[in-house]
PDBQT receptor file of N, H, CA, C and O in Angstrom, charges set to zero:
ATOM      1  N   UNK A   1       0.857  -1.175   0.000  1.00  0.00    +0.000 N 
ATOM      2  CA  UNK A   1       0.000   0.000   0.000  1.00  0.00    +0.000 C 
ATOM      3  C   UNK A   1       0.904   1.240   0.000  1.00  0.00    +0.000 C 
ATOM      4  O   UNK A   1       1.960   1.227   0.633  1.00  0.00    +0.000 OA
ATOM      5  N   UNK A   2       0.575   2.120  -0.577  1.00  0.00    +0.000 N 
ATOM      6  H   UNK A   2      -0.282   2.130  -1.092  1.00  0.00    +0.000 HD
ATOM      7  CA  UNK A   2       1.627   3.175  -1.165  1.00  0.00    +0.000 C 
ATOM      8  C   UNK A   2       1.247   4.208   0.174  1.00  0.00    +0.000 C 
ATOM      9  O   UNK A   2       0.169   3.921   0.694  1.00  0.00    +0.000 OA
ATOM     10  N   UNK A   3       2.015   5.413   0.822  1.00  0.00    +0.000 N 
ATOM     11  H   UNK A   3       2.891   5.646   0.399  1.00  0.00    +0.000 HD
ATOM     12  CA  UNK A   3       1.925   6.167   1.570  1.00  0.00    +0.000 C 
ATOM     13  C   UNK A   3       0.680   6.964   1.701  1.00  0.00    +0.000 C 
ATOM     14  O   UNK A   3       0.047   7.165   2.737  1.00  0.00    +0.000 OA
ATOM     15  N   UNK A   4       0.370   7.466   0.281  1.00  0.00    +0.000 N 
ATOM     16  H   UNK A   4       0.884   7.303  -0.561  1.00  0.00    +0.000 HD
ATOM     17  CA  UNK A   4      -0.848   7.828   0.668  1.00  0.00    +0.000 C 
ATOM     18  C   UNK A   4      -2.256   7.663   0.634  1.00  0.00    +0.000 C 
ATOM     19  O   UNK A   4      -3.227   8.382   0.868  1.00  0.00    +0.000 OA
ATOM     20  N   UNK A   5      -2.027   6.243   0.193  1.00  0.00    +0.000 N 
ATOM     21  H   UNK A   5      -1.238   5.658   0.003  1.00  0.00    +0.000 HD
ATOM     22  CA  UNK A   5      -3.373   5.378  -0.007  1.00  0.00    +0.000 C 
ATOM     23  C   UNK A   5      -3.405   5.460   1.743  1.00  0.00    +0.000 C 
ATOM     24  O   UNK A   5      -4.314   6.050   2.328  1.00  0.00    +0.000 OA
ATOM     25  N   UNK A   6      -2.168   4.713   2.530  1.00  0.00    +0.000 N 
ATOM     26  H   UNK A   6      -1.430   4.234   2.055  1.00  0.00    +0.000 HD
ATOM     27  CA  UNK A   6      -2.581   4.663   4.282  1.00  0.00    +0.000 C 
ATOM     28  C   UNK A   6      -2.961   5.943   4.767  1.00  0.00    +0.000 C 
ATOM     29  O   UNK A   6      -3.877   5.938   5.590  1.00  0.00    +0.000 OA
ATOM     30  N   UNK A   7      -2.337   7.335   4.361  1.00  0.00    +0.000 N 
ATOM     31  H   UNK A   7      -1.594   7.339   3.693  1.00  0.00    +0.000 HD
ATOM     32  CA  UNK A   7      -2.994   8.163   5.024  1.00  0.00    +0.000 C 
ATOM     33  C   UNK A   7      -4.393   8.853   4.818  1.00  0.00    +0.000 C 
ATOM     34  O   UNK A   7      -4.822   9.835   5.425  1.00  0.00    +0.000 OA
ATOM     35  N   UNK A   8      -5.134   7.978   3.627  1.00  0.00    +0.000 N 
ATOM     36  H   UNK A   8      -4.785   7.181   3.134  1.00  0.00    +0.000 HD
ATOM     37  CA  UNK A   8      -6.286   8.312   2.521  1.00  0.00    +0.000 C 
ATOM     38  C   UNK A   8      -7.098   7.486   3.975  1.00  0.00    +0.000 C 
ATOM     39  O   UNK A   8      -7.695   7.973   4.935  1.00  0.00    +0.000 OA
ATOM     40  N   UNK A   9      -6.901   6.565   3.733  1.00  0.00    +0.000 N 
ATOM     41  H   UNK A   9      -6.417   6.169   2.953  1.00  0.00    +0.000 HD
ATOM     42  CA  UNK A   9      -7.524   5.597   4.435  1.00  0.00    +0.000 C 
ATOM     43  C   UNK A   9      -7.620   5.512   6.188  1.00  0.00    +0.000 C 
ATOM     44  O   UNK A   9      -8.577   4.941   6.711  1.00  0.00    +0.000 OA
ATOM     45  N   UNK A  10      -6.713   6.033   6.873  1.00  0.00    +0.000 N 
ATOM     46  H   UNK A  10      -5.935   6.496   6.448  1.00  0.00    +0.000 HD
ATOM     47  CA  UNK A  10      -6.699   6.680   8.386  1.00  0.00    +0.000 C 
ATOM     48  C   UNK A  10      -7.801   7.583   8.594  1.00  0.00    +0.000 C 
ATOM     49  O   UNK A  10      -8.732   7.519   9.396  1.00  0.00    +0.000 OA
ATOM     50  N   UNK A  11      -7.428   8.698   7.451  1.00  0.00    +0.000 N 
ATOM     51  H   UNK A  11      -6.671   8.751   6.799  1.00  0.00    +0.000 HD
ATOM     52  CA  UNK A  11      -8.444   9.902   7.336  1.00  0.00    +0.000 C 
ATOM     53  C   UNK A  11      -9.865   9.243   7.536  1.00  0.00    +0.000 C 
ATOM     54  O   UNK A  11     -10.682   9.214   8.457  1.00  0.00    +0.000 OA
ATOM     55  N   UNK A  12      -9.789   8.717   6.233  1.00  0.00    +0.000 N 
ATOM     56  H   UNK A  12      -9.125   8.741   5.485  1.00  0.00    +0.000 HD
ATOM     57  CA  UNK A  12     -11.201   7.805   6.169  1.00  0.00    +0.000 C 
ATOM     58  C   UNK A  12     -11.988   7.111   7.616  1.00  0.00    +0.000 C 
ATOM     59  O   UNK A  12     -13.137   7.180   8.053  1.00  0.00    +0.000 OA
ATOM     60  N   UNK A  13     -11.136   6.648   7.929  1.00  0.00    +0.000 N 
ATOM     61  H   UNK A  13     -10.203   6.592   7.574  1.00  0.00    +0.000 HD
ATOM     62  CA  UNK A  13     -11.966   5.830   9.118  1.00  0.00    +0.000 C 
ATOM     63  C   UNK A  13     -11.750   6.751  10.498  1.00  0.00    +0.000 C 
ATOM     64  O   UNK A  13     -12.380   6.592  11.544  1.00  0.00    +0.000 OA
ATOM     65  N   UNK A  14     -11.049   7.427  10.334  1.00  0.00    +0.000 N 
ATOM     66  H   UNK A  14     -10.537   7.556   9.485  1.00  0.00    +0.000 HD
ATOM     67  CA  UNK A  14     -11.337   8.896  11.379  1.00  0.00    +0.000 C 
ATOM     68  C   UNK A  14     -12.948   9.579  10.976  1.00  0.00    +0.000 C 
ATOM     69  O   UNK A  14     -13.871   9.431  11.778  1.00  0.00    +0.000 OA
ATOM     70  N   UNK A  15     -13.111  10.170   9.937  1.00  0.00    +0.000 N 
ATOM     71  H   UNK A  15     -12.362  10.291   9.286  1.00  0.00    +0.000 HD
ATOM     72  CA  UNK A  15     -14.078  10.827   9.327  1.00  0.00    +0.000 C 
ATOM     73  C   UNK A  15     -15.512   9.612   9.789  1.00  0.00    +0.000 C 
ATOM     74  O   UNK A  15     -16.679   9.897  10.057  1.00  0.00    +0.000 OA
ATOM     75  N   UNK A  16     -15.009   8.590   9.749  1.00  0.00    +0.000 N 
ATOM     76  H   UNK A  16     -14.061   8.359   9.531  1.00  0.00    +0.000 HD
ATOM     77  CA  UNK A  16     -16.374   7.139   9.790  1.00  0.00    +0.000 C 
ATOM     78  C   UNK A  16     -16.492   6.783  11.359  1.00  0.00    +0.000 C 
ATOM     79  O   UNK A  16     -17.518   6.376  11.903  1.00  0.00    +0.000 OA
ATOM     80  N   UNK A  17     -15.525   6.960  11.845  1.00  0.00    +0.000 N 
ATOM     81  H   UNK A  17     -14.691   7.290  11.403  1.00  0.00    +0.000 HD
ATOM     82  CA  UNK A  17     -15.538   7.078  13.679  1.00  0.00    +0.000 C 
ATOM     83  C   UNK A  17     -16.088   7.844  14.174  1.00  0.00    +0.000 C 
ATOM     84  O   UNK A  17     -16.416   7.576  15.329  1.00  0.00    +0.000 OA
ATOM     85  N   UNK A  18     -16.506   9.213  13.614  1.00  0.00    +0.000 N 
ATOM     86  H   UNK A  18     -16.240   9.431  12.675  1.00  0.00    +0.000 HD
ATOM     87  CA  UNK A  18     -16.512  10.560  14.639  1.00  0.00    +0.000 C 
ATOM     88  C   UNK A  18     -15.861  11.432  15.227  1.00  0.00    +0.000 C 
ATOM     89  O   UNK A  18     -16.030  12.437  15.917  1.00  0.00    +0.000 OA
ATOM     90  N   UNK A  19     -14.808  10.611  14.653  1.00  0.00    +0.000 N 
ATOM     91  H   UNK A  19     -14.670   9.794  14.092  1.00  0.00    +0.000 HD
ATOM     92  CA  UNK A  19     -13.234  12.062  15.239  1.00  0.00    +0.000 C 
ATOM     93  C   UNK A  19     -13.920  13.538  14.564  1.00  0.00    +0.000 C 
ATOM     94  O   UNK A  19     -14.227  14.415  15.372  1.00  0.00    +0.000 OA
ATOM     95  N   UNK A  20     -14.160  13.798  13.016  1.00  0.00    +0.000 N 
ATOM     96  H   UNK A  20     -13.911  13.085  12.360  1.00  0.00    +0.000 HD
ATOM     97  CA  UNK A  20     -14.466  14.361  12.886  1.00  0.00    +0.000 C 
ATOM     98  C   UNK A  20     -15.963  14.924  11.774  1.00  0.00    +0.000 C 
ATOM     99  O   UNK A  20     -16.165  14.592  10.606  1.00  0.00    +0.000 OA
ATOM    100  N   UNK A  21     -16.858  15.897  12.699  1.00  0.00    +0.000 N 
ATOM    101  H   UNK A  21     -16.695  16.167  13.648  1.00  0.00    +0.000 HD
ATOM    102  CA  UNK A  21     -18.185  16.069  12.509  1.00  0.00    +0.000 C 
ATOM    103  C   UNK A  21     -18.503  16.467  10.772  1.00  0.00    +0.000 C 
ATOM    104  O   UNK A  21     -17.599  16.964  10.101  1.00  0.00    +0.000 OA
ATOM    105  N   UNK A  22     -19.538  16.253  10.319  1.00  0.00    +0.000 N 
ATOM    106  H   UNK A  22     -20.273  15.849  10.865  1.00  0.00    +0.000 HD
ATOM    107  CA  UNK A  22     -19.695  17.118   9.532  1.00  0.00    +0.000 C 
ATOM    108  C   UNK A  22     -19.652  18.694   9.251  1.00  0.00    +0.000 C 
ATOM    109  O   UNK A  22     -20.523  19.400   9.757  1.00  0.00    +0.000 OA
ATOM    110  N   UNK A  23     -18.913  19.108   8.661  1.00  0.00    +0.000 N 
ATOM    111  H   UNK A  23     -18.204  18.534   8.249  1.00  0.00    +0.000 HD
ATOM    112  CA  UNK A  23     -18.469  20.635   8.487  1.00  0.00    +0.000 C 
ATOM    113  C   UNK A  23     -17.204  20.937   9.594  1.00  0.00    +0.000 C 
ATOM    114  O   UNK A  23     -16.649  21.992   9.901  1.00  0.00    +0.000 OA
ATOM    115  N   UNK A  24     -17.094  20.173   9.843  1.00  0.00    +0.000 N 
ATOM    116  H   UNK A  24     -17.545  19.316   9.594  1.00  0.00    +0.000 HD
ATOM    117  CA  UNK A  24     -15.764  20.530  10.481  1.00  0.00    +0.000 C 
ATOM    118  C   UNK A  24     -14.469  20.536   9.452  1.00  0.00    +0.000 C 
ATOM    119  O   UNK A  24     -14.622  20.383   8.240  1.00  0.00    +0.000 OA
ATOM    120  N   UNK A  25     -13.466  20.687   9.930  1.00  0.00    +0.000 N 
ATOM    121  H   UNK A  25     -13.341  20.812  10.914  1.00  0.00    +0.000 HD
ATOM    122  CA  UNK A  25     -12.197  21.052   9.280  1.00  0.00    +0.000 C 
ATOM    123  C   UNK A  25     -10.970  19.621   9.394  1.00  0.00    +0.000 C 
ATOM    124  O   UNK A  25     -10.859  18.922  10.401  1.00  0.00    +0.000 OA
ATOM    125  N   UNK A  26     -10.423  19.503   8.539  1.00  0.00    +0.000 N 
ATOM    126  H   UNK A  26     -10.513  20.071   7.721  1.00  0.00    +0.000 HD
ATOM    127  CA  UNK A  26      -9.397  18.372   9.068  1.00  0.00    +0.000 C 
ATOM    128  C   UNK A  26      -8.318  18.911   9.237  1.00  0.00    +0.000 C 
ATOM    129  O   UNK A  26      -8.189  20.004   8.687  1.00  0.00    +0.000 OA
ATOM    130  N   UNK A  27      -7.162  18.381  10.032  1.00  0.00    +0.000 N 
ATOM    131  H   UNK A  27      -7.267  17.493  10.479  1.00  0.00    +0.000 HD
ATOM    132  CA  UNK A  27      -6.325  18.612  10.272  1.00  0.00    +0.000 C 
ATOM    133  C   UNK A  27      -5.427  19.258   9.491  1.00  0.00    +0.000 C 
ATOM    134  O   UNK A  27      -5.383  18.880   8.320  1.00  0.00    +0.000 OA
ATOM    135  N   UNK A  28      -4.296  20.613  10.008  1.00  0.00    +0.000 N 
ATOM    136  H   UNK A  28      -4.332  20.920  10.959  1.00  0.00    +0.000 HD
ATOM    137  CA  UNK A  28      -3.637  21.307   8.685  1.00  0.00    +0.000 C 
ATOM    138  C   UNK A  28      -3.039  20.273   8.065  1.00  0.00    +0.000 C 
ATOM    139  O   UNK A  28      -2.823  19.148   8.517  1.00  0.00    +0.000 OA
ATOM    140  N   UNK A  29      -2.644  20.955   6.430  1.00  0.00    +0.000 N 
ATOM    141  H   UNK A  29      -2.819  21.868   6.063  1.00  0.00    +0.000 HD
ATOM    142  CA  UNK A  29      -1.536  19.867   5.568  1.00  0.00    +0.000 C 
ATOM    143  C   UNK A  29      -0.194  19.839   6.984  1.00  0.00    +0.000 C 
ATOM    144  O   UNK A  29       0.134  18.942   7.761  1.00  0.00    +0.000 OA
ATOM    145  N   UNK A  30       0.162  20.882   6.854  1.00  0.00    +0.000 N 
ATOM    146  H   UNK A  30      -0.104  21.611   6.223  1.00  0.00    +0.000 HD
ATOM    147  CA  UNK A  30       1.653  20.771   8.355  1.00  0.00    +0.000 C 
ATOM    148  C   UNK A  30       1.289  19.773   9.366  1.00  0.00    +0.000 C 
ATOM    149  O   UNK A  30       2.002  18.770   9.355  1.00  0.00    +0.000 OA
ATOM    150  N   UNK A  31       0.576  19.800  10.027  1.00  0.00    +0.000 N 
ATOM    151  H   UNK A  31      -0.004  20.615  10.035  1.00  0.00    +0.000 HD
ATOM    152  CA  UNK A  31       0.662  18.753  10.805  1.00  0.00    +0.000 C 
ATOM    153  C   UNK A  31       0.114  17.327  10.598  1.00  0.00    +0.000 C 
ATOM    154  O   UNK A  31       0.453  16.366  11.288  1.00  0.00    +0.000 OA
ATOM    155  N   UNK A  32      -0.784  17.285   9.560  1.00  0.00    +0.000 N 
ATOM    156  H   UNK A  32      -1.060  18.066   9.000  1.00  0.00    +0.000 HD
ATOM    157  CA  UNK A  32      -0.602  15.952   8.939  1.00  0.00    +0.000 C 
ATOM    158  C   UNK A  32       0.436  15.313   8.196  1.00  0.00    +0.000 C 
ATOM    159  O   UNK A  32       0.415  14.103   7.971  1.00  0.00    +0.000 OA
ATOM    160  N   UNK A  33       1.686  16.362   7.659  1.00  0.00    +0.000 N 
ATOM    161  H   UNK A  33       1.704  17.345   7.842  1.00  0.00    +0.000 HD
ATOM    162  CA  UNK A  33       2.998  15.743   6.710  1.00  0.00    +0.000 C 
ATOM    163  C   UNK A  33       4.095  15.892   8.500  1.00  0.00    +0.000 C 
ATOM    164  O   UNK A  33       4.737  14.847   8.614  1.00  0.00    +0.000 OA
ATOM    165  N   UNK A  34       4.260  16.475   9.230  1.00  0.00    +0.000 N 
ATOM    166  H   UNK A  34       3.738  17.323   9.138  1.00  0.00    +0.000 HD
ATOM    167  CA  UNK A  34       4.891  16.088  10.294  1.00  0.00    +0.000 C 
ATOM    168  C   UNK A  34       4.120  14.285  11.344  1.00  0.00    +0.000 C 
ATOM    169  O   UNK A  34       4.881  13.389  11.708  1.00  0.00    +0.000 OA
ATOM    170  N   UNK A  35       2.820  14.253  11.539  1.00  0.00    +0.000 N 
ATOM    171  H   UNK A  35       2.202  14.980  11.243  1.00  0.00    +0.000 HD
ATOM    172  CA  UNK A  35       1.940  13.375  11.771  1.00  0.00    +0.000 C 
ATOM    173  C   UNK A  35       2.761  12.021  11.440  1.00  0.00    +0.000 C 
ATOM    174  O   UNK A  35       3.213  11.169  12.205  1.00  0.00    +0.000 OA
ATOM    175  N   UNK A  36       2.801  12.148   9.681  1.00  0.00    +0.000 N 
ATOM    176  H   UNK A  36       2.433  12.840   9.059  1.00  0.00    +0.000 HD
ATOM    177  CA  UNK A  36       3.083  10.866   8.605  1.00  0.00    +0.000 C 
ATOM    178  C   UNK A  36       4.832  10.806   8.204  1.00  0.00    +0.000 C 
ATOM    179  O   UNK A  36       5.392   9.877   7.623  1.00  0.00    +0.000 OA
ATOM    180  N   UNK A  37       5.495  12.140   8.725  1.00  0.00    +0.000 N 
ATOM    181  H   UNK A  37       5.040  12.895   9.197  1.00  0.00    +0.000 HD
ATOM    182  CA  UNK A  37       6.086  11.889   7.853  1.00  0.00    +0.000 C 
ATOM    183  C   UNK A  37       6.706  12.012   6.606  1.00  0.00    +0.000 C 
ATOM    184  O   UNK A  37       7.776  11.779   6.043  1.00  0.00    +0.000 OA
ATOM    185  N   UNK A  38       5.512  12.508   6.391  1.00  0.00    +0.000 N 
ATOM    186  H   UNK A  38       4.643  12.698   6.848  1.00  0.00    +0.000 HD
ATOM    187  CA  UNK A  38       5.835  12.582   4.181  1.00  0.00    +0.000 C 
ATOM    188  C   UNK A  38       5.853  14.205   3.814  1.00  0.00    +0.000 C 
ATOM    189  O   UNK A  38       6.107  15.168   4.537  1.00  0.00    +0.000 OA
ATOM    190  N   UNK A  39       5.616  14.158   2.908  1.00  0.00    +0.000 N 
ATOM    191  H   UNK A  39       5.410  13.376   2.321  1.00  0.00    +0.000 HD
ATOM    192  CA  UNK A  39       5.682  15.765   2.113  1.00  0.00    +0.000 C 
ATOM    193  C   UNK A  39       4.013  16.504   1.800  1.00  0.00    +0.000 C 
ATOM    194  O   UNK A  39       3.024  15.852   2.134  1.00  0.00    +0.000 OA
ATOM    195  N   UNK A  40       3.864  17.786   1.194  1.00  0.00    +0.000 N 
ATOM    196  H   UNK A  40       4.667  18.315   0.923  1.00  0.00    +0.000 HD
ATOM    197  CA  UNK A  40       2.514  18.055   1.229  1.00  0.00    +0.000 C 
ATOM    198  C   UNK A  40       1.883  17.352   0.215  1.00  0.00    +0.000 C 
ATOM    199  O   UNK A  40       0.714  16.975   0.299  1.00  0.00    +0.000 OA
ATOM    200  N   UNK A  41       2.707  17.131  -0.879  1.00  0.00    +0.000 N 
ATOM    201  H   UNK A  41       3.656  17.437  -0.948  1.00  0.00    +0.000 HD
ATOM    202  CA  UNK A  41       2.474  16.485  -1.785  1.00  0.00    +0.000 C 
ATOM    203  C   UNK A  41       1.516  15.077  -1.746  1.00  0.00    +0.000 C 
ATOM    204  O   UNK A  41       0.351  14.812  -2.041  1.00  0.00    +0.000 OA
ATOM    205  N   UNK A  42       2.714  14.314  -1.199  1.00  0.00    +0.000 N 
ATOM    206  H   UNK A  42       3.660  14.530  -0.960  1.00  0.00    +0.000 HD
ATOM    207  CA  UNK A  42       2.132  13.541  -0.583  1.00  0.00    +0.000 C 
ATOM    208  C   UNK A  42       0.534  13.532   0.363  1.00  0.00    +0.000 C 
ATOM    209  O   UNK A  42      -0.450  12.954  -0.098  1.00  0.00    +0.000 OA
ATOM    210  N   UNK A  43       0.507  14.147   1.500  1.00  0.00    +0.000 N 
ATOM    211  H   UNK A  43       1.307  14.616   1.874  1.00  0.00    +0.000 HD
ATOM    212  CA  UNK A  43      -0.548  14.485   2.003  1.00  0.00    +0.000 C 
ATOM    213  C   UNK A  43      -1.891  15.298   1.187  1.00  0.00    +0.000 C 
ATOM    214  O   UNK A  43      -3.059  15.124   1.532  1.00  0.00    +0.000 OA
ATOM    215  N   UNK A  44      -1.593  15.939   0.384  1.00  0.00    +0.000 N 
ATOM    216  H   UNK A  44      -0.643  16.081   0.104  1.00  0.00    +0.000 HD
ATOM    217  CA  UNK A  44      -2.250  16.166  -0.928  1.00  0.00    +0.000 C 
ATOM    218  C   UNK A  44      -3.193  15.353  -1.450  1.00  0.00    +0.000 C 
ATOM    219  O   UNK A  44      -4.421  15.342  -1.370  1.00  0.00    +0.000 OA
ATOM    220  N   UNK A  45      -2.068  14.397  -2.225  1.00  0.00    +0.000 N 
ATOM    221  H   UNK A  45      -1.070  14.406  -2.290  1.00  0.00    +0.000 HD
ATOM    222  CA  UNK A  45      -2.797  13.199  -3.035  1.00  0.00    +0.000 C 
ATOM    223  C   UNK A  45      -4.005  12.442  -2.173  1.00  0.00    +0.000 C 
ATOM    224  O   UNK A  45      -5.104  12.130  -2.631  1.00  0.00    +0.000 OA
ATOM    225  N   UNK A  46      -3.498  12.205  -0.709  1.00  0.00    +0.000 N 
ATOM    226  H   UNK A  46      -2.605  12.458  -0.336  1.00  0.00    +0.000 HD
ATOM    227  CA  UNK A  46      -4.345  11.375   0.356  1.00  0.00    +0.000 C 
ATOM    228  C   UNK A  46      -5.624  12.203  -0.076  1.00  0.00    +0.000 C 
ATOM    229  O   UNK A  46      -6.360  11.785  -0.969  1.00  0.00    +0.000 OA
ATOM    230  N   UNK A  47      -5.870  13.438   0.616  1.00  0.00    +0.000 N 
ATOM    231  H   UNK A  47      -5.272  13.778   1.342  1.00  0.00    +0.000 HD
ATOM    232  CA  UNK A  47      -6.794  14.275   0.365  1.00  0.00    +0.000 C 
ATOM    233  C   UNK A  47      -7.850  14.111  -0.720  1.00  0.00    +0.000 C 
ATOM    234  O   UNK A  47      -9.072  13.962  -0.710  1.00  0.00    +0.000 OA
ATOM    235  N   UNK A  48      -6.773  14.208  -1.798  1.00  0.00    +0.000 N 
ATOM    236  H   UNK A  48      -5.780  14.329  -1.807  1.00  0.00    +0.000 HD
ATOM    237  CA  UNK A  48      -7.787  13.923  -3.190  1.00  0.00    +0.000 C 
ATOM    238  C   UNK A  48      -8.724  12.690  -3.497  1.00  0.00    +0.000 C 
ATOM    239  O   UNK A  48      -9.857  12.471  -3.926  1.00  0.00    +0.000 OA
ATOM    240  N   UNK A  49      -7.614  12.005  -3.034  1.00  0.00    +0.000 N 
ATOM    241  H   UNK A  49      -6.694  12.183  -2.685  1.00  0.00    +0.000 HD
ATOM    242  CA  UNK A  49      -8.261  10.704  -2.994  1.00  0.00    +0.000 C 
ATOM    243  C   UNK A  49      -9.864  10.606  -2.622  1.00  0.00    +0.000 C 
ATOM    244  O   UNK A  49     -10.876  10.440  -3.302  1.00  0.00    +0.000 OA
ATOM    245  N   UNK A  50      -9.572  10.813  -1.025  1.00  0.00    +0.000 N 
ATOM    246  H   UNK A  50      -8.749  10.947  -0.473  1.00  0.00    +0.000 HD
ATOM    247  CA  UNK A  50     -10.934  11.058  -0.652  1.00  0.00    +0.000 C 
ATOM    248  C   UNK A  50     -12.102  12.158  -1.182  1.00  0.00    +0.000 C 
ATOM    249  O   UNK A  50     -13.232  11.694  -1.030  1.00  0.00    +0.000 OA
ATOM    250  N   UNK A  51     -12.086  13.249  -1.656  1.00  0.00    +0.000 N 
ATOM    251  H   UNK A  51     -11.168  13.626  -1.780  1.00  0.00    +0.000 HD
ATOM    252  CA  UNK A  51     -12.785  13.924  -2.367  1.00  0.00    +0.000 C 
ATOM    253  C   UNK A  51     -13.293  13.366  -3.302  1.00  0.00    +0.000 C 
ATOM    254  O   UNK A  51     -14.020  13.991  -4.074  1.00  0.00    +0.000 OA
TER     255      UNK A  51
């Protein structure tokens, strides 16, 4: 599984848990690429994914 398929997919089941509400905000790109690790880029693509 490629980096940001896992952080596509964390998001995901955060968003399906209740971490976070409808209309709420997710976490900045900065502290999700410090979080993971990776670049914005990276954290980016995750993003898109889910959209």
């Amino acid at each position: 599984m490629n980096k940001y398929e896992q952080i596509a997919q964390d998001i995901y089941n955060d968003i399906a848990s209740g971490k976070y509400e409808p209309g709420s905000q997710l976490a900045l790109e900065k502290e999700m690429c410090a979080q993971y690790g990776v670049s914005r880029i990276t954290v980016k693509r995750a993003v898109d994914e889910l959209v």
